[in-house]
N, C-alpha and C positions, 0 to 999 in steps of 0.2 A: 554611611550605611551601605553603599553600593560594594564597601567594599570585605563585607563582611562573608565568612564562608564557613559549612556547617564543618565543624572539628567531627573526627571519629569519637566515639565515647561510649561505645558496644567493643564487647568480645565476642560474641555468637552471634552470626545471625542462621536462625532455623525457620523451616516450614512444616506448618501447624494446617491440618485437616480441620475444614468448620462446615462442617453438618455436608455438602455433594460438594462444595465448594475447597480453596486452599489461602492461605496469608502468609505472611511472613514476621516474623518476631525478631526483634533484634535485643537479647539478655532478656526475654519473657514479656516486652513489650511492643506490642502489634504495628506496623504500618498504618501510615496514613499518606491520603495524597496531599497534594499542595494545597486542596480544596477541605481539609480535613474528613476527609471521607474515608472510612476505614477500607482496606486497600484487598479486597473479596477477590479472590483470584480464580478462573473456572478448573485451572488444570495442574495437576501436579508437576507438568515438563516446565511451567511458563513462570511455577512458584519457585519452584530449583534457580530458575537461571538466574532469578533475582534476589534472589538469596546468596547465590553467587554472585552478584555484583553486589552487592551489602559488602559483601564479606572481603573481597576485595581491594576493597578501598583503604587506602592509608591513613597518612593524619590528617588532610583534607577531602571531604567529600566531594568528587569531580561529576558532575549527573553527566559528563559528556562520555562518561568512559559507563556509562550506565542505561543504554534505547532501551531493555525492554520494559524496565520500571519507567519511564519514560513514557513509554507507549501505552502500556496497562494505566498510567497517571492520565493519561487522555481518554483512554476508553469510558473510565469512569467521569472523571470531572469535564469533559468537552461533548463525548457523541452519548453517553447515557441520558442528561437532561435534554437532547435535544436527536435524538435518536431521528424520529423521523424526520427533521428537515434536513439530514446528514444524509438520510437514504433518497432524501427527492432530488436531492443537490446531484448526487452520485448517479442517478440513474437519466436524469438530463443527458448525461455524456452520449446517450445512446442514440440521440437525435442529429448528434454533432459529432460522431466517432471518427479518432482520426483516419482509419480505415479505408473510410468511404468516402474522402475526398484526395480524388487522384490528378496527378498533373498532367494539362494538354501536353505538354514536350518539357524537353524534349523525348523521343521513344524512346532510349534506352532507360530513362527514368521509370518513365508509364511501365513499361515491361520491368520490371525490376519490383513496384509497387504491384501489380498482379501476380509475380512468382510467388512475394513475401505474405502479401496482405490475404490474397485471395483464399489460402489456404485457412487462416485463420476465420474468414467470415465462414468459409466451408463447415471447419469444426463448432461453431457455435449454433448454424443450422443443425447438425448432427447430435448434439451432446447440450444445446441449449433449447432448442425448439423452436428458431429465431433466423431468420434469414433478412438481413440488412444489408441494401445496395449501394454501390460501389458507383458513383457521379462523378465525373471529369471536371474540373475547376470547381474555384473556394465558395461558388455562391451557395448557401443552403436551400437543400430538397428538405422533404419531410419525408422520411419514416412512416413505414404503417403502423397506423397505432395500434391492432391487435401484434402488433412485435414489443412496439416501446413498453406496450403493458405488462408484456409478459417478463422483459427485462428489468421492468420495475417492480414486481413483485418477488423476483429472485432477490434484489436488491434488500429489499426490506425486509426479508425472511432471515437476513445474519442477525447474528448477533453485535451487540454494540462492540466487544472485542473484536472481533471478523470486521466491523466498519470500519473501528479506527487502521488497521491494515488495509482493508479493501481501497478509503480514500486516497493512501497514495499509491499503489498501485494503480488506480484507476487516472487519478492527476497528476502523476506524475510521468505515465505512458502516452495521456492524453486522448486514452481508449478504454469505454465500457467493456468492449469482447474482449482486447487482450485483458485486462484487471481479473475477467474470471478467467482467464486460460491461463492464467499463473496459478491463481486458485486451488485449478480442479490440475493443474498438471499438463497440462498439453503439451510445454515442453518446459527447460530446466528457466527458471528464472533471467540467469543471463541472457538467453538467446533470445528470450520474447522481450528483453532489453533492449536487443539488439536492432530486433525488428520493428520496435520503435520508432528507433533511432535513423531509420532509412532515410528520412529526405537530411537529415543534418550530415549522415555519413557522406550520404551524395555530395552536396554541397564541400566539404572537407575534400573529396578527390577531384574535385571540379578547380579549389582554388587555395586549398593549401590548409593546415590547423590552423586555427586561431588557438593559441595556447591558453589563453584565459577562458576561454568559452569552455574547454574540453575538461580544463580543472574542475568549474562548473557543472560538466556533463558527471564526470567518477563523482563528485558529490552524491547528484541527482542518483545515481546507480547503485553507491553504496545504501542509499536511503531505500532506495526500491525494493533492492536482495533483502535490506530488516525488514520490511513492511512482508515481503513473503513468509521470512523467518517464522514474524510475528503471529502471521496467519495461521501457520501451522501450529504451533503452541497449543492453539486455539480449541 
């Protein structure tokens, strides 16, 4: 059975308006997820694309050549039953932001971590309402809690579409601020990838790639730019 794989067996696949919502039909018959849950789509851009990836597909169906049915199959059957503990999970991040723990040495790190980082905590005071401090070594401070609340309440005001994107954006940057700064646009996706990525890039110029880690790394990247993709659908 492991080695069984769904054959194509459709000519058409179309997207069909249901009632504010969108789905997809493939030969007049409706999507469902893995979870058999009929597959309610919020937006006409996110029902297109997966209609396009239906349609796509040859004599075997590949779900690898297929994230945003992928991601919409998650929205529904993983963050809608369980919505809020997806948004408590996520919003945790804000107490533990990578951000805000910066390295004693050496200085050219530290300064390099306040070029990158400082700007971002900047913009989420500005454009979030939220000003979260910036600690010298790994041990944990706490947060004000009239900040963490206010970031948990952004949190929990998406939608479960917006979660399932928000989540890896937010873990897989390993930052609450940057996860909305992709969001809301701050700057292009890659570059708040980038800035991420600060203490690993350090580290890589300090002592060379490790070529398996970095394969790794464009994995994790490719994953980050869909989860933005995803959002915007949205």
């Amino acid at each position: 059975m492991t080695d069984w794989k769904q054959k194509r067996f459709w000519k058409a696949a179309s997207v069909i308006a249901d009632a504010d919502a969108f789905t997809v039909e493939l030969d007049g018959r409706r999507l469902r997820t893995p979870a058999k849950q009929h597959l309610i789509l919020p937006t006409s851009a996110m029902a297109e694309t997966i209609a396009a990836e239906w349609a796509a597909q040859e004599d075997v169906v590949d779900p690898l050549t297929m994230p945003v049915t992928r991601s919409a199959n998650a929205a529904i059957d993983k963050v809608t039953p369980q919505r809020t503990e997806v948004a408590d999970m996520l919003a945790e991040y804000g107490d533990a932001d990578l951000l805000c723990y910066r390295a004693d040495g050496p200085e050219a790190l530290a300064q390099r971590q306040a070029d990158l980082w400082d700007p971002a905590l900047d913009w989420a005071a500005d454009y979030l309402g939220v000003r979260l401090l910036p600690r010298a070594g790994l041990m944990h401070e706490a947060q004000a809690p009239e900040a963490l609340k206010r970031l948990s309440d952004r949190v929990h005001a998406l939608g479960p579409f917006q979660l399932a994107a928000f989540h890896d954006l937010v873990s897989l940057s390993g930052s609450l601020i940057l996860g909305f700064a992709v969001a809301r646009n701050w700057k292009t996706a890659d570059t708040i990838w980038q800035i991420s990525r600060l203490d690993e890039l350090w580290q890589e110029e300090q002592w060379g790639r490790d070529d398996e880690a970095h394969a790794a790394s464009e994995l994790k990247r490719d994953a980050f730019l869909h989860a933005k993709r995803f959002y915007d659908m949205c």
